[in-house]
N, C-alpha and C positions, 0 to 999 in steps of 0.2 A: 439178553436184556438190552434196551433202548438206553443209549444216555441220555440225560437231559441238556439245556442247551447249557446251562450253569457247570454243570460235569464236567464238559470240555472246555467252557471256559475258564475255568480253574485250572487249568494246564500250565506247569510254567509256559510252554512256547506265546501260549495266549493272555496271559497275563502280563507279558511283556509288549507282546502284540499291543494292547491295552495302554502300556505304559506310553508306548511311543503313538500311540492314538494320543492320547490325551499329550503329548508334547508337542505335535503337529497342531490339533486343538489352540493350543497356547498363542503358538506363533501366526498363526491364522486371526486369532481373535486380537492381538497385539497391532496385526497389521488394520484393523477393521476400526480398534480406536485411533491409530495414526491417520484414519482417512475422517473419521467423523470430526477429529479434529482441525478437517479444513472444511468439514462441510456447513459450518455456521461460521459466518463471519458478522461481527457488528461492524459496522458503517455509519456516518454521520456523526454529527456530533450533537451529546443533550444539551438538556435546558441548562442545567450544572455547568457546562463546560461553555456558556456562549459567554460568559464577562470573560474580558480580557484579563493574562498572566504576565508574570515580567518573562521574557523572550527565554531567559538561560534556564526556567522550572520544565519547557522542553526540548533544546535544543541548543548544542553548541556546537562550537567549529568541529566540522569533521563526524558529528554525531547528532539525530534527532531520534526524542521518544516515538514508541510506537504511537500510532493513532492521534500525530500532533497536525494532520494535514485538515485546515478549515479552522484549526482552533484559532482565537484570538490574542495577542500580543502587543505587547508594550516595550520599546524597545529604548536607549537614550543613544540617536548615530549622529556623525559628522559626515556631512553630505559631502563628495567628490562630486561636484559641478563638473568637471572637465571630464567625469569619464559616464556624463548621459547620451544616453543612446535612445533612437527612435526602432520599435518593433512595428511590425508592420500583419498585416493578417489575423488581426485582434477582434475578435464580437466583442457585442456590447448590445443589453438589452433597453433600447428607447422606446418609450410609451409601450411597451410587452413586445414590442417586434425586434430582431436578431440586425443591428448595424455594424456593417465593417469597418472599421477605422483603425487607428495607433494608441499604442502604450507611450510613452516615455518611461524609460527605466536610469537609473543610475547607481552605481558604486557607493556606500556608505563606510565608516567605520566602528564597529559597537565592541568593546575591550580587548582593540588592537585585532579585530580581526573583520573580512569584507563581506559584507550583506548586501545583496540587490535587494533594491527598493524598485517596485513599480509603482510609479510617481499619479499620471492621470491620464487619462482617455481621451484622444480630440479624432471626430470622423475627418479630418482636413491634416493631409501632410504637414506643409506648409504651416502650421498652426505648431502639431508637433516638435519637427523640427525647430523652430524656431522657440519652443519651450528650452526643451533640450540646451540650445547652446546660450541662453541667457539662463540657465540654473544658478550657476553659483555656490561657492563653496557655504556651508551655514551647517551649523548646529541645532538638534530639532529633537525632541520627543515624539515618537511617533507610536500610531497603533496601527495596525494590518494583520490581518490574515495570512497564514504559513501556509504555501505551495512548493509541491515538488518540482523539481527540475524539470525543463520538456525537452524531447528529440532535437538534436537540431536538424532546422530546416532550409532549402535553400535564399537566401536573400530575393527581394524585394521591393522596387523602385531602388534598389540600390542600399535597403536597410535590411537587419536581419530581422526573419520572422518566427522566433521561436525565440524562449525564455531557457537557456540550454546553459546554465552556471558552469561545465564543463570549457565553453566555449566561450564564456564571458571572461572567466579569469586570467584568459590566455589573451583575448580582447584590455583590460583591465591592468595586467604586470607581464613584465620581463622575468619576471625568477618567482620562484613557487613561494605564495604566502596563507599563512592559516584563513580559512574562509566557513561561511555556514553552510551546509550541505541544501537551505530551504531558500525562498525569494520571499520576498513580502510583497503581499495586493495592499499598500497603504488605504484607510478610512480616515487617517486624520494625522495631521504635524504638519504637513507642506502645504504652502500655499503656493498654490497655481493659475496658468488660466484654463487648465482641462476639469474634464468632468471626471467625480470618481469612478474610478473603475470600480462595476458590480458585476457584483461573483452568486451562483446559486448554491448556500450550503444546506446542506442534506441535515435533517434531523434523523438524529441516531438510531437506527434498526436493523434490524437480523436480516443478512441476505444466505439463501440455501443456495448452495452449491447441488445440483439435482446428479452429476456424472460424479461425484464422490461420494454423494449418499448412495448412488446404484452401488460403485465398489466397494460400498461399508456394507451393506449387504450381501455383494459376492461372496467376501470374506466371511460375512457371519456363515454363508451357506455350506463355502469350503468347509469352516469350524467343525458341522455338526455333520458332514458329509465323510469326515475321518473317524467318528464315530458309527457311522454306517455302515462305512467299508469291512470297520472291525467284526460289526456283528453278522454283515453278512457272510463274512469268512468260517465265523464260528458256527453260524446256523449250517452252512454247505458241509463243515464233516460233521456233524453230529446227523443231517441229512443219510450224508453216504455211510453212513455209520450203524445209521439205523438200519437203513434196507439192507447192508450185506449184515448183520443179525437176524 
């Protein structure tokens, strides 16, 4: 008599066979949500999120919330005149076209701890510079935009060119003090003679990562492909099983 495929796989050895199919399964499919969960990311920020917050609802010394880069803030600092600095390598878009020019940035203090503040935009060194060392120490309410830290880069005309907080703070003190991990693009508080720095922020949407969603698929295919291997084990003796009957 022929078994059926069910016959044999009622067999303990294939019912464990089975068990450990479906654990392989498991860990397969575990890995396939680990990936799908990098492969939608939101980005930008919405219409909700564009008024400005008080600065510490995302970010404090040593720590910023997820997704606080472009939000808007409100901060209350005590401006370090003496520790402004000219960046150098800076876009800036006039009348929709891409101008290189200078930042000024400077050292503030907001509840005892150091916030860069990027002050204002001039396409003219000279201009910059010359902001920079008439700053002046002052007390300001300000609102800007939170940015991450950038690489540092080599200097330029003699100024640094890159917004690198790693490398400011050490520019900034002699011995380690609490600092915010973010810089601020100021929109308003300081008066200057630069132009403000404009920044382009992204309105909030989903970007697909496409080489995670392929491996969220691998995985699902692994998943169902240990279920495969089981059955086609089980079809092959019941196969060899039949013909020597």
């Amino acid at each position: 008599m022929q078994p059926t495929f069910w016959e044999v796989a009622r067999r303990p050895r294939w019912v464990v066979g089975f068990a450990f199919a479906i654990l392989v399964a498991v860990v397969f499919s575990l890995l396939m949500q680990w990936q799908l969960s990098r492969t939608f990311n939101v980005v930008g920020v919405s219409v909700e999120q564009r008024e400005p917050v008080e600065i510490a609802e995302l970010t404090k010394p040593g720590y910023v919330e997820p997704f606080s880069f472009d939000r808007l803030v409100t901060a209350d600092v005590e401006i370090d005149g003496s520790s402004a600095l000219v960046v150098a390598n800076r876009l800036q878009l006039v009348d929709g076209e891409p101008v290189e020019g200078y930042w000024v940035i400077a050292n503030s203090y907001t509840d005892g701890a150091s916030l860069t503040l990027a002050i204002g935009f001039s396409e003219e060194l000279e201009t910059a510079r010359q902001v920079a060392a008439t700053l002046g120490d002052q007390q300001a309410r300000v609102t800007g935009y939170i940015q991450p830290t950038e690489a540092v880069k080599p200097r330029i005309d003699g100024e640094i060119s890159s917004v690198s907080l790693g490398q400011l703070v050490n520019i900034y003190f002699d011995s380690p003090t609490p600092s915010y991990p973010i810089y601020l693009i100021l929109q308003d508080g300081v008066d200057s003679q630069l132009d403000q720095i404009s920044i382009e922020i992204r309105q909030q949407e989903v970007e697909i990562n496409w080489l995670t969603a392929f491996y969220a698929v691998e995985w699902a295919f692994f998943a169902m492909a240990a279920f495969y291997v089981w059955w086609r084990m089980v079809q092959d003796v019941r196969i060899r099983e039949s013909e020597t009957a």
